[in-house]
C-alpha positions in Angstrom: 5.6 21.3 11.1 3.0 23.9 10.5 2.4 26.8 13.5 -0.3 29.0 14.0 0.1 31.5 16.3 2.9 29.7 18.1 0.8 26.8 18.1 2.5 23.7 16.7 0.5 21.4 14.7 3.3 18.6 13.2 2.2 17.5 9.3 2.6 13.7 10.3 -0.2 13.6 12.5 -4.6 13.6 11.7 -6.9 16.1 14.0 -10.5 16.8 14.9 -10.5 20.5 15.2 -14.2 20.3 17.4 -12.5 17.3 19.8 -9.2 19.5 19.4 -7.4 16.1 19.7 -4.9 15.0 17.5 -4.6 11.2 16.1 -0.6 9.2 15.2 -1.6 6.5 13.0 1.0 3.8 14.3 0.7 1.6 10.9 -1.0 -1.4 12.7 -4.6 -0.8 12.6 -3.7 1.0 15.8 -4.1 5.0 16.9 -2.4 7.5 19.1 -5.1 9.9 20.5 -3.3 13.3 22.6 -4.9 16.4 23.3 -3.3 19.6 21.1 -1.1 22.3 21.4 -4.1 24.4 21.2 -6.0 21.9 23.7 -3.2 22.2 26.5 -2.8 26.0 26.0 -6.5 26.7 26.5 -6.3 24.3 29.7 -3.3 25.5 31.1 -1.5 23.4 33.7 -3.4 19.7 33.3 -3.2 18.3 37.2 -5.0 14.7 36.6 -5.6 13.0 33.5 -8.2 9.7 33.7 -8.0 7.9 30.8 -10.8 4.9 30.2 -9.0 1.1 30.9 -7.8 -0.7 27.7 -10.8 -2.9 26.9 -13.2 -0.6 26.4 -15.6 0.7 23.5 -16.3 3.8 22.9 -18.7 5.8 20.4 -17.6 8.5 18.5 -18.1 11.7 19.9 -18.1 10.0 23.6 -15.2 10.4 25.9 -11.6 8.3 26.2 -10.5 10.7 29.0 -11.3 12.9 31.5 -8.6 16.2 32.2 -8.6 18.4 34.7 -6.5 21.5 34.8 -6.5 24.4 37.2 -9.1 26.3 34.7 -11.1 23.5 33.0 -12.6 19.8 33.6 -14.0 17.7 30.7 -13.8 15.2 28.6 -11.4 14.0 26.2 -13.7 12.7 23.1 -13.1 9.8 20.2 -13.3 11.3 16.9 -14.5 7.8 15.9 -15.8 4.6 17.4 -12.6 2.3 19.1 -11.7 0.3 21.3 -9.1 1.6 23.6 -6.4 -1.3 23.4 -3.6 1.0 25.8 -3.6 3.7 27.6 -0.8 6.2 28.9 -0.3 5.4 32.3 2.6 7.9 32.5 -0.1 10.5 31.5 -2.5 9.4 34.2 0.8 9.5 36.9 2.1 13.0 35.9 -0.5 14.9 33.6 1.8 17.7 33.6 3.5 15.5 30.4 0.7 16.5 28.3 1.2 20.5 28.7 5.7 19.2 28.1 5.0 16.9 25.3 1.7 17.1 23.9 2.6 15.1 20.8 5.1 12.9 22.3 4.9 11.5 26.0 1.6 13.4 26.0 -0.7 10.8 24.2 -3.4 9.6 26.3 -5.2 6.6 24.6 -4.1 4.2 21.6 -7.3 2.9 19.9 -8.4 0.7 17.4 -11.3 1.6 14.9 -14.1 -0.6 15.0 -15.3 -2.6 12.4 -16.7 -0.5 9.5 -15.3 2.6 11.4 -12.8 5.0 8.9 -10.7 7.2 10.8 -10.0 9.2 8.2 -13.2 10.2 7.4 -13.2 12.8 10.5 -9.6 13.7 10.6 -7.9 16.3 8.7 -4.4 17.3 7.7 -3.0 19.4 5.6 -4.2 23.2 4.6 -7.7 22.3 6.5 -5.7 21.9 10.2 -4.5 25.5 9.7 -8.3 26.7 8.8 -10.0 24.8 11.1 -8.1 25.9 13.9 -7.7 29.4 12.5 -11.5 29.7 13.0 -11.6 27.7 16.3 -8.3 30.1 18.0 -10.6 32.7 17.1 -13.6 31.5 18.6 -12.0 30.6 21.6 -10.1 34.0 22.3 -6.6 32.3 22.4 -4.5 34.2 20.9 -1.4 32.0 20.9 0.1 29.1 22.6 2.3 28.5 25.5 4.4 25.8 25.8 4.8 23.7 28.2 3.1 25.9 30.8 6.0 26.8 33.1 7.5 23.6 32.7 10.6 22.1 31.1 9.4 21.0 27.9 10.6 17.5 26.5 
């Protein structure tokens, strides 16, 4: 698992450093989209998370969520077009999971690419997480992460 500034960004995973979302690519044409280390620690504690019903199309670039968190509301965006085939309704109960388990019991959507749609052609992994987010952290101000945000992490 790579860190940056006590940010954790695991190897197995793809991200969009602009959407700061991370993607789990579950082998069966299907994607895990969660929000990242980074995302959660800029937020700080996440009090509702609406993700969009299962069913639905979305662009790239367009929202799957919305979060709200005692500093921040917005949207949660695609890093390519999908259809949302599930979403995390444990996320939507208690969005305190996704500041505990961003990577885990955090994930908010699970999409499916739509035709003619490569997801890897806006993810990155690899050497190019660490400078991308590097240069984000520092555009952002945030100096490092905190962890589960006063809560028990999972």
């Amino acid at each position: 698992m790579a860190e940056l500034s006590n940010c954790r960004l695991p190897d197995d995973l793809h991200y969009h450093v602009e959407y700061n979302v991370w993607m789990r690519d579950n082998g069966d044409g299907t994607w895990d989209l969660g929000m990242t280390d980074i995302a959660q620690s800029l937020a700080g504690s996440i009090i509702h998370c609406r993700p969009k019903k299962a069913g639905k199309k979305v662009k790239a670039g367009r929202s799957i969520a919305t979060v709200e968190s005692g500093k921040w509301v917005g949207p949660v965006k695609a890093p390519f077009a999908a259809e949302i085939v599930a979403r995390n309704d444990d996320a939507e109960a208690d969005a305190t999971v996704i500041n505990r388990s961003p990577y885990n019991g955090g994930w908010i959507v699970r999409m499916k690419p739509l035709e003619g749609e490569d997801p890897l052609a806006t993810l990155v992994q690899g050497e190019a997480v660490i400078e991308g987010f590097t240069a984000y952290m520092a555009e952002k101000e945030l100096e490092e992460c905190v962890h589960c945000d006063g809560f028990e992490c999972d």
